[in-house]
C-alpha positions in Angstrom: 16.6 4.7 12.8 16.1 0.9 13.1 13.8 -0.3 11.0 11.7 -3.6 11.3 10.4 -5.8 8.4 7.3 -8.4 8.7 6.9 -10.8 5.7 10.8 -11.1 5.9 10.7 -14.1 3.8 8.8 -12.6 1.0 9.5 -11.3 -2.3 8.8 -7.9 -0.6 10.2 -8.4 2.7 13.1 -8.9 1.0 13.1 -5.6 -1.0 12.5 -4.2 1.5 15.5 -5.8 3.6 17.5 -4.7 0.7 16.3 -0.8 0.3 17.2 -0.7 4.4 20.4 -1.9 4.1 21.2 0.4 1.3 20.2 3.5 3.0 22.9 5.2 5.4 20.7 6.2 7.8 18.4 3.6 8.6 19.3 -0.1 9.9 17.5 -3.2 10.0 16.9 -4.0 13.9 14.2 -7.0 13.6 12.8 -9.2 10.7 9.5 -11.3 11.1 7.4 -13.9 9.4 4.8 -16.1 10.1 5.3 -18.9 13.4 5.1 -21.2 11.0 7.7 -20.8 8.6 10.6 -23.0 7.5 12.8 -19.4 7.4 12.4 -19.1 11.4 15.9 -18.4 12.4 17.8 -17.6 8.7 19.5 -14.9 8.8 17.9 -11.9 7.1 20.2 -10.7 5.0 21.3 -13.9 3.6 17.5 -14.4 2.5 17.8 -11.2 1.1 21.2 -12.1 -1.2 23.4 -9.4 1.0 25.1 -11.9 3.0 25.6 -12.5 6.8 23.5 -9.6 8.7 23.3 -10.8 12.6 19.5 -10.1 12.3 17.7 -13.7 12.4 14.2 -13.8 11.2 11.8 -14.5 14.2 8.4 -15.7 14.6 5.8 -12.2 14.6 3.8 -14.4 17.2 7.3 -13.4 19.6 8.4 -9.8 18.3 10.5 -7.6 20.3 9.3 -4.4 20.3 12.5 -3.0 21.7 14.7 -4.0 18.7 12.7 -1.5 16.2 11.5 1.8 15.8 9.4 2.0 13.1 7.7 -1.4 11.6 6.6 -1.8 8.1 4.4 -4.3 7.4 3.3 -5.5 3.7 1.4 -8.9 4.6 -2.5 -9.6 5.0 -4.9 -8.3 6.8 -4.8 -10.4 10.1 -1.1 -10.5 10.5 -1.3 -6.2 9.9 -3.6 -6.1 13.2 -1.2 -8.3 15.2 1.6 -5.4 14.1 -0.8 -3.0 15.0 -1.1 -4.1 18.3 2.5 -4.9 19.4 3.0 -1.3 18.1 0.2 0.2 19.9 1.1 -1.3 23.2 5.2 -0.8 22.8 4.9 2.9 21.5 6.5 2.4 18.4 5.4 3.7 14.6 3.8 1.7 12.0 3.9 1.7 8.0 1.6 -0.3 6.4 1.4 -1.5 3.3 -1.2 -4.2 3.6 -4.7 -3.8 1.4 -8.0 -5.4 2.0 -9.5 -4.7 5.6 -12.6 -4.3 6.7 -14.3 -1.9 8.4 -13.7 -3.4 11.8 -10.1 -3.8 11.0 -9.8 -0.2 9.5 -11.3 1.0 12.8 -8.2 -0.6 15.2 -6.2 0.9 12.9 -7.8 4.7 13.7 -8.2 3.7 17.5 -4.3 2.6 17.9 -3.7 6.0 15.7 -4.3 7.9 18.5 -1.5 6.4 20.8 1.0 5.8 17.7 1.9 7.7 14.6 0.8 4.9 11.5 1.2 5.4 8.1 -1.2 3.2 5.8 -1.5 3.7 2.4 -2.8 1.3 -0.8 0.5 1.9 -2.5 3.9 3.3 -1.5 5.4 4.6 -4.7 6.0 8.1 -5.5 4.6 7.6 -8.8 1.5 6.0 -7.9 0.8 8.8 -5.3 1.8 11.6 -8.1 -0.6 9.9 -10.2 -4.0 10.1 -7.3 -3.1 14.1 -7.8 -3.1 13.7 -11.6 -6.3 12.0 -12.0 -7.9 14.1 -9.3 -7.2 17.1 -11.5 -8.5 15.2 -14.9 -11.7 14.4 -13.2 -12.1 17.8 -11.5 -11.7 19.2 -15.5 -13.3 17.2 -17.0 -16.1 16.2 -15.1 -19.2 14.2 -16.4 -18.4 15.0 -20.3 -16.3 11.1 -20.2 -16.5 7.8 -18.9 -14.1 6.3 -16.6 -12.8 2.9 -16.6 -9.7 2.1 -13.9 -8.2 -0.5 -15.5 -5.1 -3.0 -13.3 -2.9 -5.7 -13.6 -0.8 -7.8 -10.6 1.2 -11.1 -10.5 -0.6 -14.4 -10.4 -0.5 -14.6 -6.6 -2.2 -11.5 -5.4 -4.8 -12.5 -3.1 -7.5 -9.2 -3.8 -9.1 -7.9 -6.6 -9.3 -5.2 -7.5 -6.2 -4.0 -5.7 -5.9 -1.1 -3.1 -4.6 1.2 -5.4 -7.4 0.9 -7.8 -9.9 1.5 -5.0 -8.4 4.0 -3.7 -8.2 5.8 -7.3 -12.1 5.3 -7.5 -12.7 6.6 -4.1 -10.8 9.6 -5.4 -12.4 9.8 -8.5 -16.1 9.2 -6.7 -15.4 12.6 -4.2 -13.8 14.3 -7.1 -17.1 14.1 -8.8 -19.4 14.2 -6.0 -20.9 10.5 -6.9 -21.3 7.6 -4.0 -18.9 4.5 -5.2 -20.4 1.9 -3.6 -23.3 2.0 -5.9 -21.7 3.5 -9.4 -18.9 1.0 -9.3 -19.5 -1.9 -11.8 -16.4 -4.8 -11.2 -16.2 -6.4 -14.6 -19.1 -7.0 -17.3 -20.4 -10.2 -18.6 -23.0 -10.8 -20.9 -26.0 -8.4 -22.3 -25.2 -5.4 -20.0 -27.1 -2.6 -21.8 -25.8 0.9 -22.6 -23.1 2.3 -20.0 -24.1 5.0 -17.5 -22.2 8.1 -17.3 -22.0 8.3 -13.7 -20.4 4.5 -13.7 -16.5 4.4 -13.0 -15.9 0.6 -14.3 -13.1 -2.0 -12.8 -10.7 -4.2 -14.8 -8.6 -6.5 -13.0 -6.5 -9.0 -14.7 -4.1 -11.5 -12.8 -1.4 -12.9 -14.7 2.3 -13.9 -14.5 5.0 -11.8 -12.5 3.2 -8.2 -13.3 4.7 -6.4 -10.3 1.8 -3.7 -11.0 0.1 -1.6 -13.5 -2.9 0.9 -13.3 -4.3 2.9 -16.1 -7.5 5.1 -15.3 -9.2 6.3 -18.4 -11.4 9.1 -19.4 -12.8 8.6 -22.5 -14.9 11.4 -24.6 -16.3 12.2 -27.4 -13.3 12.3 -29.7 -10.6 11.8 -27.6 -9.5 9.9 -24.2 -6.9 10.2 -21.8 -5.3 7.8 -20.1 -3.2 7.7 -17.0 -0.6 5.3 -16.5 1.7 4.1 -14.1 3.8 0.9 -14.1 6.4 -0.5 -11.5 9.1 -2.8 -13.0 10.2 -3.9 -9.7 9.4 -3.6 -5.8 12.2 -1.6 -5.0 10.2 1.8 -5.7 7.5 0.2 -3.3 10.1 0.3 -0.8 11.5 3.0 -1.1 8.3 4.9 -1.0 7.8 2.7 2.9 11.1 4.3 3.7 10.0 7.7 3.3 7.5 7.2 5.1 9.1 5.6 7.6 11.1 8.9 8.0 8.4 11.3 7.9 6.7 9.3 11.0 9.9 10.0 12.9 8.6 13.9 12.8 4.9 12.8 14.6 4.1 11.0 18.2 0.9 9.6 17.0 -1.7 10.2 14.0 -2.8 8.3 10.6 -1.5 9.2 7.6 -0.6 8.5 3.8 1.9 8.8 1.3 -0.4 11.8 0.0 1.0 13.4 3.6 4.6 12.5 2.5 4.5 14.2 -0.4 2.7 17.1 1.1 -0.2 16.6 -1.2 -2.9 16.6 1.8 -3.2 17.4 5.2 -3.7 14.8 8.2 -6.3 12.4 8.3 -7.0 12.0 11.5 
């Protein structure tokens, strides 16, 4: 299967270069970045430290559709919806890794899901996805007897807060407990806030040095709390977890999916 990267140039482009050139059944057919870039024409496997690949990194603005089979994109918003349409209109499957759209952008992602088989999801590590099961089970448990605070931490240049994968645990934790998120989510507290509510599920972000990612979501009782952690040491399991994905698309013509699909966790969503 040749695989295409977008965001070649970046720390995980590069990974993700890396993981596809380790794995003896996938290739790396294309590699993208911005038009602008001064990396427009490197090789991409020299940016990635594996030495001379024959795959130059070209502009996304002038992508070949026909030198890929699946795409995995892990950039911003904007640049996702250009993949999304080159995809759409060349037939070929999409993983996306990108957070932070909006409704408008979420909705060409469904439309070109009925032509193409995409896989987006907040986060693409095992783990992570292990751990949407494990807190979906805590809440179901333990219901309204504890307060829940999800609680994350990312590298100094991460553009959103808070990040994908602690909305996405909220929006779990919100349907596991039958509450509406948009208006029990409190983002951070400042000043004279008054006692907590029970039905709140609070938000802790914190942005700081080379932290490739961390999530905890805690329940806290009377007399006890548990917490569920995960943390990624490096971006490798990231893309790893693309790569699987990137494998079970191979098995569907068109559709929108998630790592919890991958892991056989859930069914389709649409």
């Amino acid at each position: 299967m040749r695989i295409a990267v977008t965001g070649a140039a970046g720390r995980m482009g590069r990974t993700l270069i890396q993981a596809v050139h380790a794995a003896p059944d996938l290739t790396l057919g294309a590699a993208f970045e911005r038009a602008d870039s001064s990396l427009i024409g490197a090789d991409a496997g020299e940016l990635a430290g594996l030495g001379h690949l024959g795959v130059p990194v070209r502009a996304a603005t002038a992508a070949d559709a026909e030198a890929f089979d699946v795409l995995i994109d892990f950039s911003v918003p904007a640049a996702t919806l250009e993949s999304v349409a080159l995809c759409a209109a060349a037939g070929r499957r999409l993983v996306i890794g990108t957070t932070g759209f909006d409704p408008a952008g979420l909705e060409r992602i469904r439309a070109a899901a009925a032509r193409i088989a995409i896989l987006m999801a907040p986060n693409m590590s095992v783990g992570v996805n292990l751990c949407f099961k494990l807190i979906e089970l805590a809440a179901a448990v333990l219901g309204d007897e504890v307060d829940i605070e999800v609680i994350e931490a990312h590298h100094r240049d991460k553009i959103d807060a808070p990040s994908g994968t602690a909305v996405r645990m909220g929006e779990i934790l919100a349907r596991t407990l039958d509450r509406d998120l948009g208006r029990v989510a409190v983002y951070g507290r400042e000043g004279i806030t008054g006692a907590r509510a029970r039905e709140t599920i609070g938000f802790a972000t914190v942005r700081a040095g080379d932290i490739v990612g961390d999530h905890t979501v805690l329940f806290a009782g009377a007399g006890e709390r548990i917490e569920i952690t995960h943390r990624a040491h490096s971006r490798m399991n990231f893309a790893q977890g693309a790569l699987r994905a990137a494998r079970f698309l191979a098995n569907h013509p068109h559709g929108l999916f998630d790592m919890q699909d991958v892991l056989g966790f859930t069914r389709r969503l649409g």
